[in-house]
C-alpha positions in Angstrom: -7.7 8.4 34.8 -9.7 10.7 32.6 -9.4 11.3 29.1 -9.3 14.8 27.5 -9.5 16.6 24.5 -5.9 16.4 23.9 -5.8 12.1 24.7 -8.6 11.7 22.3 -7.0 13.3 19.2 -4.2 10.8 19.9 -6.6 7.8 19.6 -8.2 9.3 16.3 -7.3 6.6 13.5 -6.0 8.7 10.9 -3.5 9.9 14.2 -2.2 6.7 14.3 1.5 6.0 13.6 2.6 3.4 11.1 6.7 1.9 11.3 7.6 -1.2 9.2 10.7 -3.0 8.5 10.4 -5.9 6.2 8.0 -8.5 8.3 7.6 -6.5 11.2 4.9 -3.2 11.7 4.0 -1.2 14.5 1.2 0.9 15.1 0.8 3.4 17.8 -1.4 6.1 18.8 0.1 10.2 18.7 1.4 9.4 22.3 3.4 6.4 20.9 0.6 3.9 23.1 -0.2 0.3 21.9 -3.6 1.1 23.8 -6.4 0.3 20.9 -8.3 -2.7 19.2 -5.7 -2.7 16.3 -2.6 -1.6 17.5 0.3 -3.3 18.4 3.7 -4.4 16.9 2.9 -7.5 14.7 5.7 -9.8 13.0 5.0 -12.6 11.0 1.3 -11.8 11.2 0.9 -12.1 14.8 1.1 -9.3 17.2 3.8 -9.3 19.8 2.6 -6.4 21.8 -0.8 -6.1 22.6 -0.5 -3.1 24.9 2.6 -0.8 25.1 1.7 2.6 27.3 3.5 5.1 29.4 2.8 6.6 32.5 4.3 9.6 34.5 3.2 9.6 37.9 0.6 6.9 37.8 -1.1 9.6 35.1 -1.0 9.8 31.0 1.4 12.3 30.2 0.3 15.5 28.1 0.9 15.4 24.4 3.5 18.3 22.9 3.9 17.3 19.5 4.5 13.6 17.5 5.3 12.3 14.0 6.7 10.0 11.7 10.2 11.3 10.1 9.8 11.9 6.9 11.8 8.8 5.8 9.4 7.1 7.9 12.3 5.9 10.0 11.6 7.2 12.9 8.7 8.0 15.1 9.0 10.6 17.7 6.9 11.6 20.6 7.2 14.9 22.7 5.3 14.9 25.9 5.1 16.7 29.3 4.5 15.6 32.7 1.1 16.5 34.4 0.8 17.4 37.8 2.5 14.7 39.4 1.7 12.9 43.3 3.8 14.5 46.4 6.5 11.6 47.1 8.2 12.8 50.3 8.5 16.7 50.2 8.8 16.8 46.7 5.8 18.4 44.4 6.0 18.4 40.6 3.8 21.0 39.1 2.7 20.1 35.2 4.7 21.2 32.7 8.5 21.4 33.9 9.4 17.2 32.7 9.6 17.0 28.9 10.2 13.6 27.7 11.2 12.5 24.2 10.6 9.0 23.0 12.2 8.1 20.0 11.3 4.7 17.9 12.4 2.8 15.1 12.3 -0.8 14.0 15.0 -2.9 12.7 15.8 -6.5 11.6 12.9 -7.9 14.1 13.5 -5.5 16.9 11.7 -2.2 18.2 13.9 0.3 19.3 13.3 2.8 22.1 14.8 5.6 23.9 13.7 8.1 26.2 15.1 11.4 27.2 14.3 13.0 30.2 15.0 16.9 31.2 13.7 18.5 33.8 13.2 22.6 33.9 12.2 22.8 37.4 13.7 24.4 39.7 14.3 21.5 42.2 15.7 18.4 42.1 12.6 16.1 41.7 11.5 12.1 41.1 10.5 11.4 37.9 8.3 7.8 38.4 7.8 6.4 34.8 5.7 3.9 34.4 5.6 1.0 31.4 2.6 -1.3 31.5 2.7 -3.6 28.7 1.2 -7.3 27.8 1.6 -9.8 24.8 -2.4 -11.7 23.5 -0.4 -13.2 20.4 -3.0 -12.6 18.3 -3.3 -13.8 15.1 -4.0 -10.8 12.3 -7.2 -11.8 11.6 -8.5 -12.2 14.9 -7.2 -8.2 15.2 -9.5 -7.7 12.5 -12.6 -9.6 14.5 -12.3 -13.0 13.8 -13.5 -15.4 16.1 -11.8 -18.4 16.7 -13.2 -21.9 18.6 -9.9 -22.4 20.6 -6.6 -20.3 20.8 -2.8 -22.1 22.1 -1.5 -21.7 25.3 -0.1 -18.3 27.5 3.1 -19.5 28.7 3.9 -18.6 32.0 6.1 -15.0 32.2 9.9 -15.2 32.7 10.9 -12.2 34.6 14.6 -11.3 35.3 16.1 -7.8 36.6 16.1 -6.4 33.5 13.9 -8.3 31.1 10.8 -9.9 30.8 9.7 -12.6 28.3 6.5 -13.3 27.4 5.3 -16.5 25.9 2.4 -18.3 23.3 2.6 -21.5 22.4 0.3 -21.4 19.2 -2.2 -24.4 18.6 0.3 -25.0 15.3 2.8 -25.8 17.4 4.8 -22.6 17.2 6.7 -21.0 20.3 6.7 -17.3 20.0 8.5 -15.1 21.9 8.4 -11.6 23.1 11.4 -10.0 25.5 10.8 -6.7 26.7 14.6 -5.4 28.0 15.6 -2.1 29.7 18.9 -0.4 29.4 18.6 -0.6 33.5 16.9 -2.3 36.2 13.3 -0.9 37.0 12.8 -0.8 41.0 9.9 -3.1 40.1 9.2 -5.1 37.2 6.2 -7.2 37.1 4.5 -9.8 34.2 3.1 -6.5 33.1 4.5 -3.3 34.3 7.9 -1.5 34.7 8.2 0.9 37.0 11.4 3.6 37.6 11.9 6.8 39.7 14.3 8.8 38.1 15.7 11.7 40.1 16.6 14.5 38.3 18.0 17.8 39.0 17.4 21.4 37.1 18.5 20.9 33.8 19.5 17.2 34.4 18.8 15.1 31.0 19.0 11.8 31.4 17.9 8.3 29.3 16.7 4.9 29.3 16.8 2.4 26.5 14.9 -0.5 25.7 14.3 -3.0 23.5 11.1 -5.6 22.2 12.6 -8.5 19.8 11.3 -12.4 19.6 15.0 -13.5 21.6 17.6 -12.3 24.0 20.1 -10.1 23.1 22.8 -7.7 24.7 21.8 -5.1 27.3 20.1 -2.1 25.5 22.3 0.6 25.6 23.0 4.3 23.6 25.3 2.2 21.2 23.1 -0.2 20.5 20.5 2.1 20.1 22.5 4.8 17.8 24.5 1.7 15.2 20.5 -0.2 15.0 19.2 3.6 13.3 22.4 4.4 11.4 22.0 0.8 9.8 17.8 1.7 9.4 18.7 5.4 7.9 20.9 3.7 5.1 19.0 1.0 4.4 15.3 3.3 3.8 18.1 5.4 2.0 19.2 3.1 -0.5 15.4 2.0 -1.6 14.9 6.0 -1.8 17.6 6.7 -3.9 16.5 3.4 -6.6 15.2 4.7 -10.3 14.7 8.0 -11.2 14.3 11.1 -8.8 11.7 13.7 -9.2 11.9 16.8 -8.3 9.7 20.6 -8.9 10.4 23.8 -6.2 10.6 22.9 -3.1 6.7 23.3 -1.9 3.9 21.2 -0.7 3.8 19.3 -4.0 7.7 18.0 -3.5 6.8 17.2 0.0 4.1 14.8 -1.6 6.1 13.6 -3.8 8.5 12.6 -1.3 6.4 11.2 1.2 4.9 8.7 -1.7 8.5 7.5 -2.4 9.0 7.4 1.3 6.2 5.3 1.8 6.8 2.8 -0.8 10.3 2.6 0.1 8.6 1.8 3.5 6.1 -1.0 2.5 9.0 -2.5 0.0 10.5 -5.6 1.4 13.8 -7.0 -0.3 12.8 -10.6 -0.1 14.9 -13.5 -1.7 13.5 -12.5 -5.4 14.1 -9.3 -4.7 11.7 -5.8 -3.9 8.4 -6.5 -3.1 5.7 -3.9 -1.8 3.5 -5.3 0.5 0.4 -4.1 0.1 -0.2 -1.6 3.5 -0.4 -0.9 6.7 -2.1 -2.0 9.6 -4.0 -4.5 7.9 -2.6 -5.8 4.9 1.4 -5.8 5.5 1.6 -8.8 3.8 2.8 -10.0 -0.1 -1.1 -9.3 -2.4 -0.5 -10.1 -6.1 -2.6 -7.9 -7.4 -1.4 -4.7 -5.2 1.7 -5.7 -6.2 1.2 -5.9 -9.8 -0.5 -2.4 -9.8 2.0 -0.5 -8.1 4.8 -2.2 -9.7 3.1 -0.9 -13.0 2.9 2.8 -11.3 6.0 2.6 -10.6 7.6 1.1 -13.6 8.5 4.1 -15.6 10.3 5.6 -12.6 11.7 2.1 -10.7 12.0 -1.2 -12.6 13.3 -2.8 -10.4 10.3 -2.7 -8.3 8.4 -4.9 -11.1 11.5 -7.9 -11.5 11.0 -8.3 -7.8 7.3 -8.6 -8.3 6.8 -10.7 -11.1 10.3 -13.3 -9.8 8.0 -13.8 -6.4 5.1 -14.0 -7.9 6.4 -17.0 -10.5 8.1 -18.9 -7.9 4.4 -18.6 -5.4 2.7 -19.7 -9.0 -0.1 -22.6 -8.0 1.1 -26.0 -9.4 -1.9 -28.1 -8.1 -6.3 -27.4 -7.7 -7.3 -26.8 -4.5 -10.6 -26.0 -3.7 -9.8 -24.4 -0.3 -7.0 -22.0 -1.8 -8.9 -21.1 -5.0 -5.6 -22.4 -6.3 -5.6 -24.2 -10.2 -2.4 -24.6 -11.8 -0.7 -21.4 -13.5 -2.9 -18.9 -11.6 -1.2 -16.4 -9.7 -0.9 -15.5 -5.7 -3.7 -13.2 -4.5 -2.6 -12.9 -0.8 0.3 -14.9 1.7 0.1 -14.8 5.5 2.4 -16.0 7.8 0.3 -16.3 11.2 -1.2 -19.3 13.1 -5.0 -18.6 11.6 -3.3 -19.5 8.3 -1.3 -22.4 8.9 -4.0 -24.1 10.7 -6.9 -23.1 7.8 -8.5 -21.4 9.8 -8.7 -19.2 7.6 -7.5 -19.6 3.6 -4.9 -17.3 3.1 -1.8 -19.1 3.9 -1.4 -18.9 0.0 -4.4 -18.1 -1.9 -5.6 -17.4 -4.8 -9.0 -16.4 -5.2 -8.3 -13.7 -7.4 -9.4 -14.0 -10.9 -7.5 -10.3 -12.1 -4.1 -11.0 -10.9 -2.8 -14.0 -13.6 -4.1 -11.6 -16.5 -2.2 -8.9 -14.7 1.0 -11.3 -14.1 1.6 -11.2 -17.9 0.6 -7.5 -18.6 3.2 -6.6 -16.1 5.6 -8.7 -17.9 5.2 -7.6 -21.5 5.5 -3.7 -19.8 8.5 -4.8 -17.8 9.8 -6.0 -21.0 9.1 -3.3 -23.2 10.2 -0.6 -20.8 13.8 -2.1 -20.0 14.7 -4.7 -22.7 15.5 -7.4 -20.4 14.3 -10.3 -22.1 16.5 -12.5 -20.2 14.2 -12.5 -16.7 11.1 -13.3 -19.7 13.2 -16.1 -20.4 13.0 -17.1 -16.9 9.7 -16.3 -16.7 8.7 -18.4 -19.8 7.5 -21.5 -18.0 5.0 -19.5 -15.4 4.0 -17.0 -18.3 2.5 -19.8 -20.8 1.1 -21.7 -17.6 -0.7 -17.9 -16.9 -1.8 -18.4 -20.4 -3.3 -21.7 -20.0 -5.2 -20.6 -17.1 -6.7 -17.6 -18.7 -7.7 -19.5 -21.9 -9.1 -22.6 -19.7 -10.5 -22.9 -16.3 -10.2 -19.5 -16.2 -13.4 -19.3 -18.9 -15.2 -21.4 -16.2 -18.9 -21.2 -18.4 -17.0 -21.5 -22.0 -18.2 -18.1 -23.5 -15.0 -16.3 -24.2 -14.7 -14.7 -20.7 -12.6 -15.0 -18.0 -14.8 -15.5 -14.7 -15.1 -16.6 -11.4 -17.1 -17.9 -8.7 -15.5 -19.4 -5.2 -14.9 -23.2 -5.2 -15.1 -23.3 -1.2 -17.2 -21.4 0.8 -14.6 -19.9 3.3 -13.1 -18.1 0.0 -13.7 -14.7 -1.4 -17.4 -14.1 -2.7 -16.2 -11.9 -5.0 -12.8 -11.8 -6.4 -12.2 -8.7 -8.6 -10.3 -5.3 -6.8 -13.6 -4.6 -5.4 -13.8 -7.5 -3.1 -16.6 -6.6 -0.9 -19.8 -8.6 -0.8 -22.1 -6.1 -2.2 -19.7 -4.8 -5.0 -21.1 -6.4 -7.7 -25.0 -6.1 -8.7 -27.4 -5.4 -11.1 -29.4 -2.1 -11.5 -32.2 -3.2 -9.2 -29.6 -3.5 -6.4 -30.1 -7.3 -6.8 -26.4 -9.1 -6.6 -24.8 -10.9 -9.2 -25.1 -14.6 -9.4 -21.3 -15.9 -10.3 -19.7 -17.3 -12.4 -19.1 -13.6 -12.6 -17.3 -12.1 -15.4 -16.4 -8.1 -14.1 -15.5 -5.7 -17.4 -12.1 -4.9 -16.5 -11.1 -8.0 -16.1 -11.6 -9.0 -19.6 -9.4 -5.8 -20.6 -7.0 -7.4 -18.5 -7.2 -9.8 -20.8 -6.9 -8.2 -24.0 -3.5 -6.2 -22.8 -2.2 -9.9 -21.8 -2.7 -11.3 -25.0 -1.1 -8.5 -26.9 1.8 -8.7 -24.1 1.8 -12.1 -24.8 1.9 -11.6 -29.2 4.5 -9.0 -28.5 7.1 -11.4 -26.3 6.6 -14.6 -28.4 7.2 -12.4 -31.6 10.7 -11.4 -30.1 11.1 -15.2 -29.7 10.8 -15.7 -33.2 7.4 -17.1 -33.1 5.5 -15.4 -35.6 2.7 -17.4 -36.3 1.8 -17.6 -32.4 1.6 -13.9 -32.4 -0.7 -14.0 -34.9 -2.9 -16.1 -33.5 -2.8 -14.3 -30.0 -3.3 -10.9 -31.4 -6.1 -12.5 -33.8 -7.6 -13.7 -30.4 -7.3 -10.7 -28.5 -9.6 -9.1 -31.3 -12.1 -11.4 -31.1 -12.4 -10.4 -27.5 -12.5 -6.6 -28.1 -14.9 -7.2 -30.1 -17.2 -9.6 -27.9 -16.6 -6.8 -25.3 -18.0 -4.0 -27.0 -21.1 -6.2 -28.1 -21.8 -7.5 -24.9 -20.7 -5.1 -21.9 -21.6 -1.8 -24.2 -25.3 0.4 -22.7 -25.7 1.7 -25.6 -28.9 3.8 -23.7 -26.4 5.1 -21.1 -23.2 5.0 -23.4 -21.2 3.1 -20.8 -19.9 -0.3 -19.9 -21.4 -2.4 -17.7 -19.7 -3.3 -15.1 -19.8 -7.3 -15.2 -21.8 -10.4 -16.7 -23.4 -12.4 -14.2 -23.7 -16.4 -14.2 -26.9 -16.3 -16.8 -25.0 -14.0 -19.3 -27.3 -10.8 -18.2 -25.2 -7.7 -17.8 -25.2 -5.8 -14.9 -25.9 -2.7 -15.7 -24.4 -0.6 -13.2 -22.2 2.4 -14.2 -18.8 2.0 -12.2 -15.1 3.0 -11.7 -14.5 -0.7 -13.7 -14.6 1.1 -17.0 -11.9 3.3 -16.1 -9.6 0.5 -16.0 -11.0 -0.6 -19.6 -9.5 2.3 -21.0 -6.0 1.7 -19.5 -6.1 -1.7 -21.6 -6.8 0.3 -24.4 -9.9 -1.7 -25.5 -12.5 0.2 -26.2 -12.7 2.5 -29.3 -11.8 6.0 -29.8 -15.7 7.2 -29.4 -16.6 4.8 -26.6 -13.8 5.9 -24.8 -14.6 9.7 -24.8 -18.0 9.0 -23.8 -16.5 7.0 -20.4 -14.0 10.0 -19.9 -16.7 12.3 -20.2 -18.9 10.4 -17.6 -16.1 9.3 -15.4 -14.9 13.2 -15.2 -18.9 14.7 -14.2 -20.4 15.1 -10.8 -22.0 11.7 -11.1 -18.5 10.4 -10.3 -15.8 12.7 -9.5 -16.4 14.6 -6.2 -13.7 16.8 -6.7 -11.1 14.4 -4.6 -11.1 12.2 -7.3 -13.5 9.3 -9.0 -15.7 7.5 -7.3 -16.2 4.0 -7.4 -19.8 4.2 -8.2 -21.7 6.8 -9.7 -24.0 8.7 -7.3 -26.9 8.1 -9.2 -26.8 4.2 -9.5 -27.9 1.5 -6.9 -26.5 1.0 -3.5 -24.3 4.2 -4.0 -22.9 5.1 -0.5 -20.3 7.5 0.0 -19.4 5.6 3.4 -18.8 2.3 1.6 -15.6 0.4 1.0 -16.4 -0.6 -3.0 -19.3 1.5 -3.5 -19.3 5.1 -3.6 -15.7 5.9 -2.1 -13.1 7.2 -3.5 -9.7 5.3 -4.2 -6.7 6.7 -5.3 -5.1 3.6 -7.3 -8.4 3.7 -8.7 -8.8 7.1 -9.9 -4.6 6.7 -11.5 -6.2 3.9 -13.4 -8.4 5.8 -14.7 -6.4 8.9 -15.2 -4.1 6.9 -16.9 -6.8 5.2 -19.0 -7.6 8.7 -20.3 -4.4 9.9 -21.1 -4.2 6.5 -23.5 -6.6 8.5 -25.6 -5.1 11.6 -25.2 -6.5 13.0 -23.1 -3.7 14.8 -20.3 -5.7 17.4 -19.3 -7.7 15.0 -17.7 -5.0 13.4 -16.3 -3.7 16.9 -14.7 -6.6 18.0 -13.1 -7.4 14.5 -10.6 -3.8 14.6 -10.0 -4.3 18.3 -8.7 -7.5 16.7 -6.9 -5.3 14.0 -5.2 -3.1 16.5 -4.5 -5.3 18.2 -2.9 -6.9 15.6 -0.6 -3.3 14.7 0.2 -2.5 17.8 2.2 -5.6 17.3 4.7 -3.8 13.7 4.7 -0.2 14.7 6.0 1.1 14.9 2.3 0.0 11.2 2.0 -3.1 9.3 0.4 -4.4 6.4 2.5 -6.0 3.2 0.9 -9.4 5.5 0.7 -11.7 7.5 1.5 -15.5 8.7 1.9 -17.3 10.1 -1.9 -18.9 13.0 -0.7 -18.7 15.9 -2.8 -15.8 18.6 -2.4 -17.0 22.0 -0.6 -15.0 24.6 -0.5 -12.7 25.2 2.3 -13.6 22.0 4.1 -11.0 18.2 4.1 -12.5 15.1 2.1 -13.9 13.1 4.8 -11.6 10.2 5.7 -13.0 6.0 5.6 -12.1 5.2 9.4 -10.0 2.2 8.9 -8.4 2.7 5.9 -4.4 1.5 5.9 -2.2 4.4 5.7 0.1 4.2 4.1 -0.9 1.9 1.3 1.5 0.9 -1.5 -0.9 1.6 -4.2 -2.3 5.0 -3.3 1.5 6.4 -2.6 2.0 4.6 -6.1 -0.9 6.2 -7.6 0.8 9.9 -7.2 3.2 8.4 -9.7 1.0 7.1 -12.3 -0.6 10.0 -12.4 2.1 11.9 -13.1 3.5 9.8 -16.5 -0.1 9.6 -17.3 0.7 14.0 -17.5 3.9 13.7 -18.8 3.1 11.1 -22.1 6.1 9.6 -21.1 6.6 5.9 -22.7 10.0 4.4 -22.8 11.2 1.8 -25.0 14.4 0.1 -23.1 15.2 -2.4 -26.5 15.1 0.4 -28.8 16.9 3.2 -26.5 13.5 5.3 -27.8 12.0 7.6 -25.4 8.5 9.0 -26.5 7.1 12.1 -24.9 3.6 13.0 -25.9 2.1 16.4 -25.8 2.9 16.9 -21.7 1.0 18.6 -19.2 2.0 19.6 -15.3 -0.4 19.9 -13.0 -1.5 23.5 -12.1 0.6 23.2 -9.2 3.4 22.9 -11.1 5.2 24.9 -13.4 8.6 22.9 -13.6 9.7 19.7 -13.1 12.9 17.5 -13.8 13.6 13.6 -14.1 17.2 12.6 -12.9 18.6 9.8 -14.3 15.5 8.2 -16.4 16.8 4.8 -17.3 16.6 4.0 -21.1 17.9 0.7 -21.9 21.3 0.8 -20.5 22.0 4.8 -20.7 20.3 7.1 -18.8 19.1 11.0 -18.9 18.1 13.9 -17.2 14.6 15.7 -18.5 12.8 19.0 -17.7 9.3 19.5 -18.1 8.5 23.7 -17.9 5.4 25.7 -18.6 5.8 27.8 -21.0 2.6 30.1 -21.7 -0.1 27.8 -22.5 2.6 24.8 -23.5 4.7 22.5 -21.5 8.3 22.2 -23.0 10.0 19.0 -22.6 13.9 19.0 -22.3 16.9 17.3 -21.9 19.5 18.1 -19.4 22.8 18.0 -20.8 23.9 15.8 -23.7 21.5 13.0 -24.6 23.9 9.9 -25.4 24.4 9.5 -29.1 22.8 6.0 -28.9 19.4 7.0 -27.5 16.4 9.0 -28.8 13.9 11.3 -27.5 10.9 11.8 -29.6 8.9 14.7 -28.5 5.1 15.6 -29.8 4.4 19.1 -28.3 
């Protein structure tokens, strides 16, 4: 079988389809194929179908059209037969069999239909054909891992109607796929499925079936139609939680919605409640730190997103050291797997914590959540894993004694480095030489600072006064040691990290960006960074770079070192607006904006820093997830980072600072903005050179809204 033009663009990676439903993803090509390296349909971190394609006629069909729904419930594929072989007297020229296939995932099942109709003029056979297999492979060896021995293929059960398809991992786990047609094929092999379907003119006709880990009932219409009533209402209901928002219907609303639609996507309602996992294909799994970050992005709009994030994270706290895990007591969860790599340590993610951002986070995200709704009852909760945070951060997590928190692997199968820029040649000095750990990265120790004055600020509402005192004396000290020892004063920036010998590294980065969200540095510094972060050295016109073009190892291609990330550019978006400076703000949201439409209205996990021409798309990073919690997050945090919208749930105080909209944009309104316990409706409109800000109706006689034009 030969490939053309048309089977190609299926196979392009930023053509591939993504469907998730709590532990379960899929990924298939444009035709709806599990044909590639990294497709398949995973659960659990182990991929239950390795290979998933359809044939009509022996032959690939053509491709019409395919997508994702925009609730990302459903994918759908329209395709056509190609000429097919003479069976008997009957020929079938190309082009008269369309076929639908419809998709959709729910509570550890994929769901399938296919609808035949035939516009010939005859009645004809229709011979589909399903080949299919199962490797059980773990996630990571998807991802190129090697691995000294794998468990065993159990033999293949085949029945009239089903096939199951067996692994007995080397951890001792049975797992199961059971491939099951709403009909018997007229052969069914370990394999392949094959039907002839005879269909007259106008005949439409369709077969169900079904992949889950056991047996169930016969697939049928019913089944099929009740499973994606129940998956509609269910992506509804995490659509419709927070506030809406809504401008003219236009490209910018479609973004807007896609971003919801993808968090709502990633978002898994575990036992502690909603949790995003992190993205798609190869990170469906619980990070802390994504987590943290797009709970924070999303915490103006959704905070319910952030309770679910911060109960998980405090019952997955680490109680014990372990070199293997990175684990100390009271730091907090960088990544969970679930797959048989992980159980067996293969591999050290079954829960790890080599992360040295995400325990000063932890408690940042819990003096915001506090702040923004009032509920001081989860703190209370909390208490026990927020002081043990604490401890952490103001002990082993100063691993070299000088006043910053640091890190450095305790087993060489962990991370090398440990910051959001994980890749081995992230962090270096300015003659390209890398960093010897314990490493101490800048925006780590701003981190810091916002979780001592989180920290001041909860224990104060407690009644302890003379511990917030001390924290917030502490979290001076630290500014100050900051500005002394990460300022250039030569190239008036930060540096981005200390290395093990106290040297900075003086490399100009994305890292300050995030400084400025903590609010650390002072007023001048901080328009000297804005000014640098918004020139051609780092924004390309998509957004910021990670690295500015001029430094070492700058490589547009690269993961952490010359790319552009979304999250990373609402950091530092947001960073400015602390300062004042929405302008800013507006214009890289217009940029994401922009990079978003060549993206189908969505922003993967990254991509390539080359600089913007005009009339031609940002140049995608080849396997970057997509969708990824914190870019569809970032769309968000850009947009309060506009708006100079702070909330103050204790308080019923709503503060609006001198808004913007982006130039996209000239009206926009917020339905039902949670405030405390009452709620409100807002406009934001242009008016001349101004953006008004107003309310919608009566504002309850409890609540304010301050407004600074």
């Amino acid at each position: 079988m030969t490939a053309d033009l048309n089977d190609s663009a299926a196979r392009q990676p930023m053509g591939l389809c993504a469907l998730k439903y709590n532990e379960e993803f899929l990924v298939a090509d444009a035709m709806g194929d599990i044909a590639g390296d990294g497709d398949g349909l995973f659960l659990n971190d182990t991929r239950q179908l390795s290979r998933f394609t359809l044939e009509i006629g022996g032959v690939m069909p053509s491709l019409l059209s395919s997508g994702v729904s925009q609730d990302n419930v459903f994918f759908t594929a329209n395709v056509t037969n190609r000429p097919l072989p003479q069976l008997g007297d009957s020929v079938t020229p190309e082009g008269v069999i369309h076929i639908e296939r419809a998709r959709f995932l729910w509570e550890g099942r994929m769901y399938e239909r296919l609808t035949l109709t035939h516009y010939g003029q005859r009645r004809v056979p229709a011979p589909l054909n399903f080949r299919f297999g199962a490797d059980f492979a773990d996630i990571f060896e998807v991802r190129g891992h090697s691995r000294p021995a794998r468990g065993r293929q159990l033999p293949p059960s085949i029945e009239h109607d089903s096939v199951i398809l067996g692994y007995e991992g080397l951890d001792g786990v049975l797992r199961k796929s059971v491939l099951a047609f709403s009909q018997p094929p007229d052969r069914l092999a370990q394999d392949a499925a094959d039907f002839t379907l005879l269909v007259a003119q106008r005949d439409r006709l369709s077969l169900y079936l079904e992949v889950g880990t056991d047996r169930a009932p016969r697939p049928s219409r019913e089944r099929f139609r009740s499973a994606a009533a129940k998956a509609r209402q269910a992506m509804r209901c995490k659509r419709r939680r927070g506030t809406s928002v809504h401008c003219p219907r236009g490209p910018f609303q479609t973004w807007l919605d896609k971003s919801r639609a993808d968090l709502a996507l990633l978002t898994t309602d575990m036992a502690t409640g909603p949790y995003p996992f992190a993205g798609i294909p190869w990170f469906s799994t619980p990070f802390g730190r994504d987590a943290i970050v797009t709970a924070m992005q999303l915490l103006w709009l959704d905070p319910s997103l952030a309770r679910g994030v911060l109960e998980f994270l405090a019952a997955s706290q680490a109680q014990t050291t372990s070199a293997f895990d990175d684990a100390a007591p009271g730091k907090i969860l960088h990544e969970t797997r679930a797959g048989e790599m992980a159980a067996l340590g293969e591999v050290p993610f079954r829960r790890y914590y080599g992360a040295v951002d995400t325990t000063p986070l932890f408690v940042v995200l819990a003096g915001a959540y506090a702040r923004r709704t009032g509920d001081l009852g989860l703190i209370d909760r909390l208490w026990n894993a927020l002081e043990a945070a604490m401890r952490w951060i103001e002990g082993p997590g100063d691993s070299n004694g000088d006043g910053f928190v640091d890190y450095a692997r305790a087993n060489e199968t962990g991370l090398v480095n440990q910051g959001w820029k994980d890749s081995l040649d992230s962090v270096f000095h300015a003659d390209g030489s890398m960093a010897e750990p314990p490493i101490a990265l800048v925006e780590v120790q701003g981190y810091v600072y916002a979780a001592l004055q989180a920290m001041a600020w909860l224990v104060e509402r407690r009644g302890e006064q003379e511990c917030a005192k001390q924290l917030r004396e502490r979290a001076r000290k630290l500014r100050a040691a900051v500005e002394k020892r990460f300022w250039m004063p030569d190239a008036k920036f930060y540096a981005i990290a200390l290395d093990g010998s106290g040297n900075a590294c003086r490399v100009r980065a994305s890292n300050a960006g995030h400084l400025l969200y903590t609010r650390l540095p002072s007023a001048h510094r901080a328009a000297w960074v804005t000014e640098q972060l918004l020139s051609a050295a780092f924004n390309n016109g998509w957004g910021i770079r990670t690295l500015a073009q001029d430094q070492p190892r700058f490589n547009p291609m690269s993961y952490h070192n010359g790319s552009v990330w979304p999250h990373d550019t609402a950091l530092c978006a947001a960073g400015m607006a602390e300062y004042g400076q929405r302008r800013a703000a507006a214009q890289l949201l217009s940029e994401l904006f922009g990079a978003a439409m060549y993206f189908g209205t969505r922003l993967p996990e990254l991509y390539c820093g080359f600089g913007r021409r005009t009339g031609e798309p940002p140049i995608g990073y080849p396997v970057a997830c997509l969708p990824q919690a914190w870019s569809s997050g970032a769309t968000f945090m850009l947009l309060q980072a506009c708006l100079g919208i702070n909330i103050d749930g204790t308080n019923r105080l709503m503060r609006i600072d001198r808004p913007e909209l982006p130039a996209e944009v000239d009206r926009l309104e917020l339905h039902k903005v949670a405030v405390g316990d009452l709620s409100v409706d807002l406009a934001f409109e242009r008016t001349g050179a101004r953006v008004t800000a107003t309310p919608l109706g009566a504002v309850p006689h409890s609540m304010e809204i301050l407004v600074r034009a």
